[in-house]
N, C-alpha and C positions, 0 to 999 in steps of 0.2 A: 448399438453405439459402441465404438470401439471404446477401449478402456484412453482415460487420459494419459499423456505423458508428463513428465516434470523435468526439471532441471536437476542434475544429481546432489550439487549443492547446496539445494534448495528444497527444503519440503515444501509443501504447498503452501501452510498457512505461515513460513516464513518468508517465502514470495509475496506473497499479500500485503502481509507488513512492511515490509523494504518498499514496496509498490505505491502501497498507501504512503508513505509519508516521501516516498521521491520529489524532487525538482516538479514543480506541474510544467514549466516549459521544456524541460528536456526530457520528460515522460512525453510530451503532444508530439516535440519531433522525433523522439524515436520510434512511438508507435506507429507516426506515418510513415514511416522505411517497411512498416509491414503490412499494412494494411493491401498492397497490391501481391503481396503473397497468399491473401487470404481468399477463398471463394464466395459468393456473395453471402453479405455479415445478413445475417438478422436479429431487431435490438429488440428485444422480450422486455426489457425495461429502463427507463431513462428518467430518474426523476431525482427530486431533493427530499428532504425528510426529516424527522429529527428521531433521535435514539437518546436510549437513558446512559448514562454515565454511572456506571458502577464505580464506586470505590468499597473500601474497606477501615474501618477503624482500626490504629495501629495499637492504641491501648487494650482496647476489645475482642478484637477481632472477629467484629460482626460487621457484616456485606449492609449497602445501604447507596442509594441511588444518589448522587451530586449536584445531579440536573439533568439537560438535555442539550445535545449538541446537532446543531447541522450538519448533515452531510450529503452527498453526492452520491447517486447509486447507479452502475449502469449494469447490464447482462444481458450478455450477445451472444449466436451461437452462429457454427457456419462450419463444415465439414465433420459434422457429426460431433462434433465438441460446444462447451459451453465456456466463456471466458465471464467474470466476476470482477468490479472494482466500485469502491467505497470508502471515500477520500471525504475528511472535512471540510468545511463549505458552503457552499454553492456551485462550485467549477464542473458543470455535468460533462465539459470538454475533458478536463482531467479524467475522470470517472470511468469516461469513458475509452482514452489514452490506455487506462490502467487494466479494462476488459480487453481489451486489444491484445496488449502485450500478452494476459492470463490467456486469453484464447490459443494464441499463437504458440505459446508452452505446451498446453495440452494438447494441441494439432501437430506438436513435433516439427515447427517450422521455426527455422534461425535459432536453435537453439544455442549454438556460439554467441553471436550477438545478442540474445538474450541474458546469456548466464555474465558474459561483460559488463553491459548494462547494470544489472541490478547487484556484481560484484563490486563497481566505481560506486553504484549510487548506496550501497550499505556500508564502506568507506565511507564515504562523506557524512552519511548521518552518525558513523560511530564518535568523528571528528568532532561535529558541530555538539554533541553530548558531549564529548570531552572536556570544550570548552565553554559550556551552560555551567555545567561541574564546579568546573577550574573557577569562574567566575562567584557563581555562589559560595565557596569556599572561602574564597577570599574576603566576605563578607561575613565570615562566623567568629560569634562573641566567643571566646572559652570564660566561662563564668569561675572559671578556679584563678585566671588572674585577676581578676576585681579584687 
């Protein structure tokens, strides 16, 4: 199996995360712009699940599990590569959007429309952080003016 490739700007598990939390409808329709680039997919697994939620106590700082979250898992391979995505959820169409496009990196296909892709879509999330931010901010008591 040849070695994968990646996007220069992108380490792997930095793609993932931009991946995972993209647009689900402009991750389905970009992945289908690639999907006839690819040679026949095979899907190793498609399914839903739940995972523990690690957090950490910031007083303590001892590790300790929050709950459990759904998510979406898909993993597909198809020219000697393997693509990965795991999106919270239910959406196994996102999931699987998101193995697409990881495929398609490591297969070294589109990788301009790739590295675009997911340089608009980690904009946008640094955006929509900014203004999550901005908002709870604006709602903090300073207890030194009371």
């Amino acid at each position: 199996m040849p070695d994968p490739q990646s996007l220069d700007a992108y380490p792997h598990e930095t793609l993932l995360s931009v991946l995972a939390r993209a647009d689900a409808d402009r991750l389905k329709a970009f992945a289908e712009t690639l999907i006839a680039k690819l040679d026949t997919i095979d899907v190793l697994e498609n399914r839903t699940g739940l995972v523990m939620l690690p957090m950490q106590d910031t007083a303590q700082g001892t590790n300790f599990h929050l709950g459990e979250v759904l998510v979406s898992e898909a993993r597909i391979a198809a020219l000697g590569q393997e693509g990965y995505g795991m999106r919270r959820g239910r959406d196994l169409e996102a999931a699987m959007a998101m193995a697409v496009i990881d495929l398609s990196v490591a297969a070294g296909i589109a990788h301009g429309p790739c590295a675009d892709f997911v340089t608009a879509e980690q904009a946008a999330q640094v955006q929509a952080d900014h203004d999550v931010l901005r908002r709870v901010e604006a709602t903090r008591v300073d207890m030194e003016t009371f």
